[in-house]
C-alpha positions, -999 to 999 in steps of 0.1 A, spaced: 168 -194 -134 156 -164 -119 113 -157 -116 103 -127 -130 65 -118 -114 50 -99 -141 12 -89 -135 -5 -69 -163 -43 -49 -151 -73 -53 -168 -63 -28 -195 -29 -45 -205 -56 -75 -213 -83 -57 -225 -80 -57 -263 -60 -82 -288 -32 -56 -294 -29 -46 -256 -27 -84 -252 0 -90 -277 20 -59 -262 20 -76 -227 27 -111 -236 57 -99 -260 67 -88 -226 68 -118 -212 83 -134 -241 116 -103 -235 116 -117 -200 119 -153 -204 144 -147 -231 167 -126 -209 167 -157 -186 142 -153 -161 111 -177 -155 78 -152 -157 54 -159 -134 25 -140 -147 -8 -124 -129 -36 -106 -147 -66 -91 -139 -101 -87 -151 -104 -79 -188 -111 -39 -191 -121 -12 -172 -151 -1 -152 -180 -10 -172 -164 -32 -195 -181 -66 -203 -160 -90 -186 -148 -62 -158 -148 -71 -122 -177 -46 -114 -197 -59 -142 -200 -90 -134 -207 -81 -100 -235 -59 -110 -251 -89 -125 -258 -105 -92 -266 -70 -75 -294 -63 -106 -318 -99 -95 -328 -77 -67 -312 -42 -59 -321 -43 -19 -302 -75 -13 -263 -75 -9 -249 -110 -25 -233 -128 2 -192 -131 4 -192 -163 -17 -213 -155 -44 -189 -121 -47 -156 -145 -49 -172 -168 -76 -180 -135 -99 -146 -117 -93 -126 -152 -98 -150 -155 -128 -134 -125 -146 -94 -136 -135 -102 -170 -152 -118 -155 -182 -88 -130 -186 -59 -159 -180 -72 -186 -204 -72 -156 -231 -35 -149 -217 -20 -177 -218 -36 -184 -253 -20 -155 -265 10 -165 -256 
């Protein structure tokens, strides 16, 4: 069986119906015979709730003059990838 990679951006994940389009995508794909492999991305755009930038914003609003250090930046961005592939995967 031949993997497919199939990554979908924040907007292909963003709404039920944009959701449904992508994983009816995947569903083509695995029955044409491949194995999907699938990657999304933060839910939305720039300033959308669950966006990447968002949720980065909420660490840089507790104070304004102090950068968040590297780790607390990964949590928050991985924060938004989980969010958007539990919804995903139930979808599909």
């Amino acid at each position: 069986m031949r993997i497919k990679v199939m990554k979908f951006g924040g907007t292909s994940v963003a709404t039920p119906e944009a959701r449904n389009r992508s994983a009816l995508r995947v569903i083509s794909a695995k029955e044409q015979g491949y194995r999907p492999v699938v990657v999304v991305s933060a839910i939305g755009r720039r300033g959308a709730p669950y966006a990447t930038d968002t949720l980065i914003n909420l660490l840089r609003e507790i104070d304004p003059n102090v950068e968040p250090d590297a780790r607390e930046l990964d949590l928050m961005i991985a924060c938004g990838e989980i969010l958007s592939a539990v919804i995903f995967a139930h979808t599909l």
